[in-house]
N, C-alpha and C positions, 0 to 999 in steps of 0.2 A: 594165224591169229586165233585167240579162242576171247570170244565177251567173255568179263570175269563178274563186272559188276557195276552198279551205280551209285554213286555215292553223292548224297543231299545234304550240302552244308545248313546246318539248323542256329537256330538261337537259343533254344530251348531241348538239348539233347535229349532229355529222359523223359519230357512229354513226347517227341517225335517218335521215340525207342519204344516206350509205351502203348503209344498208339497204335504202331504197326506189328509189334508182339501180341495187341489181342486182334487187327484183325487176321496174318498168317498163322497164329496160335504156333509159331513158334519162339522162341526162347533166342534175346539176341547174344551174340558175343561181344564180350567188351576186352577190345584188345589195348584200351588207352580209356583215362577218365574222359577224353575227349574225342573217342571213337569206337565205333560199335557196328557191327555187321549183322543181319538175319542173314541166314545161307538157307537156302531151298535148293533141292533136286538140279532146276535149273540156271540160277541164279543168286545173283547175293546183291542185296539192297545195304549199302553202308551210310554211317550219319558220321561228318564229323562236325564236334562242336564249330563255330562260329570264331573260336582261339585258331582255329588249325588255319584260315586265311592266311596268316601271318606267313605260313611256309611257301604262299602263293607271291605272285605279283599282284602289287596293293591293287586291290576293287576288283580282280578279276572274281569274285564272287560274293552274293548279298543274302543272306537268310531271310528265307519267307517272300522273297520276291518273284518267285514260278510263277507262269502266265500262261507256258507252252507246252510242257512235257504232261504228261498222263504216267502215273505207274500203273501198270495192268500188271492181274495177279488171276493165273487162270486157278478153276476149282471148278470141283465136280457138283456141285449145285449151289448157284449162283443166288438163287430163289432163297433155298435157306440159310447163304450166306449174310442176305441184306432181311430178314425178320432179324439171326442173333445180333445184326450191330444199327437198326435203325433208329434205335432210340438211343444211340450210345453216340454216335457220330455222325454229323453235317452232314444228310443226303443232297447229293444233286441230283440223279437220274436214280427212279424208281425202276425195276428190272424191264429191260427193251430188249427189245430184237435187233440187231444193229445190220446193216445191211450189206455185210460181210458173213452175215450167218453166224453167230456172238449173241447170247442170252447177255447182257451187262447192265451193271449198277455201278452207279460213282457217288463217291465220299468223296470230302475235304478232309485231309490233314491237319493237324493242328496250326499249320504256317501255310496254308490257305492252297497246296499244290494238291493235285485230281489223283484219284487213287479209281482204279475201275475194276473190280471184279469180273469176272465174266468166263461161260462153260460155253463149249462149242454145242451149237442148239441144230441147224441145220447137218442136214447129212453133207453137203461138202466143206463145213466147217470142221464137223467128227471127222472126217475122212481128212481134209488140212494138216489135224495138230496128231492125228492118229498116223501119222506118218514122219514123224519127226521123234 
């Protein structure tokens, strides 16, 4: 099996899509008016609207009700990630040491779910993702 990707049913697509194209500063795909993917190196973060349920079994999912998941997004300086978007987006945690060895900052999303930044700060954190 290969992870391909996560995908967050939204209420509000183009603020979600919005949101997380300026903080990975990349550019998302929109493969449907009602779906949209960022692709990174590692990963692909997908949105679909809140219409896309319908393809589901009713209630098997609710927008903006995340309570549990965290999206983490590594980057190489974590520090100057959270000055460009502090005053643009809901800080929760100001940049920590996390006790995993993880420089990290978290944001809220526009539909209230944790977003965390974070650069491998300790040398067996460097050593961790420097080997994958």
């Amino acid at each position: 099996m290969k992870f391909a990707s996560v995908r967050v049913v939204v209420a509000d697509i183009k603020a979600m899509v919005a949101f997380y194209e300026k903080v990975t500063g990349i550019k998302a795909e929109w493969l449907a008016p009602v779906f949209a993917e960022i692709v990174t190196p590692s990963a692909t973060l997908a949105f679909g609207a809140a219409e896309t349920i319908a393809q589901f079994k009713a209630g098997s999912a609710e927008p903006a009700a995340n309570r549990s998941v965290i999206i983490e997004i590594q980057t190489n300086d974590v520090e100057a990630e959270y000055e460009r978007l502090k005053d643009e987006v809901e800080v929760v945690m100001a940049p920590k040491l996390m006790p995993w060895g993880n420089l990290a900052v978290q944001f809220r999303d526009p539909e209230g779910s944790l977003v965390s930044l974070y650069t491998p700060f300790t040398d067996a954190a460097k050593q961790r993702f420097g080997n994958r």
